[in-house]
N, C-alpha and C positions, 0 to 999 in steps of 0.2 A: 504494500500500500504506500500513497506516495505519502512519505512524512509529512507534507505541506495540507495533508488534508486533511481536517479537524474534524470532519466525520463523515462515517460511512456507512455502507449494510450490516459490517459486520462488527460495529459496536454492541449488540446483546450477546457477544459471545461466539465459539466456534461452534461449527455443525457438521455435520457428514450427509453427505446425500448420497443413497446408495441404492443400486438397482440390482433385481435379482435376476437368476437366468430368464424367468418368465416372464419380465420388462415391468416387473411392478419396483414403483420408487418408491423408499423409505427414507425416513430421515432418522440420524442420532444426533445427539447431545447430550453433554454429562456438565453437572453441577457439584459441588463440593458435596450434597445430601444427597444426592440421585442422578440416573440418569434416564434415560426415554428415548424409546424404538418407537417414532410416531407411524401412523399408517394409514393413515382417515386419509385418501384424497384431498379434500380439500385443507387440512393442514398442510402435507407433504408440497401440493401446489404454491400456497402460498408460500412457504422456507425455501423451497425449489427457485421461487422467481427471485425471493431475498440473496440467494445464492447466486442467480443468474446477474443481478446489479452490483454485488460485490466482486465478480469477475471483472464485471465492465469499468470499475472505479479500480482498479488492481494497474502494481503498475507490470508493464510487459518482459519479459524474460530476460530478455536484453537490457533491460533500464531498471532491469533490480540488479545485475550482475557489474552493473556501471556503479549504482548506489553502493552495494557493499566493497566494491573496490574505494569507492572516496572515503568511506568509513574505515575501512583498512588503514587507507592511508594517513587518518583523521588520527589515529590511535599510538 
């Protein structure tokens, strides 16, 4: 994520999105007290798309590999 960016999707925390061989999506996430294998479509949909906007605000492969080299360098 590009440090300059004061918020994004994925300020509530990490998540897994995950799909099974028979193409059904599930989501996890884990809390300090719990965690939770969500599976309701319409959750999974919605954390699916949260996930889809945190890619798109992500920075790219290349311009994370530049970042951690200035931080390297920074150190």
């Amino acid at each position: 994520m590009p440090t300059r960016r004061e918020t994004h999707a994925g300020l509530s925390g990490p998540l897994y999105v995950l799909e099974t061989q028979d193409h059904q999506r599930l989501v996890y996430f884990e809390g300090q007290k719990a965690s939770v294998l969500l599976a309701d479509p319409k959750c999974v949909s919605e954390l699916n798309m949260r996930y889809a906007i945190l890619r798109s605000q992500a920075l790219t492969p290349e311009d994370t590999v530049s970042l951690l080299e200035k931080t390297l360098g920074e150190l």
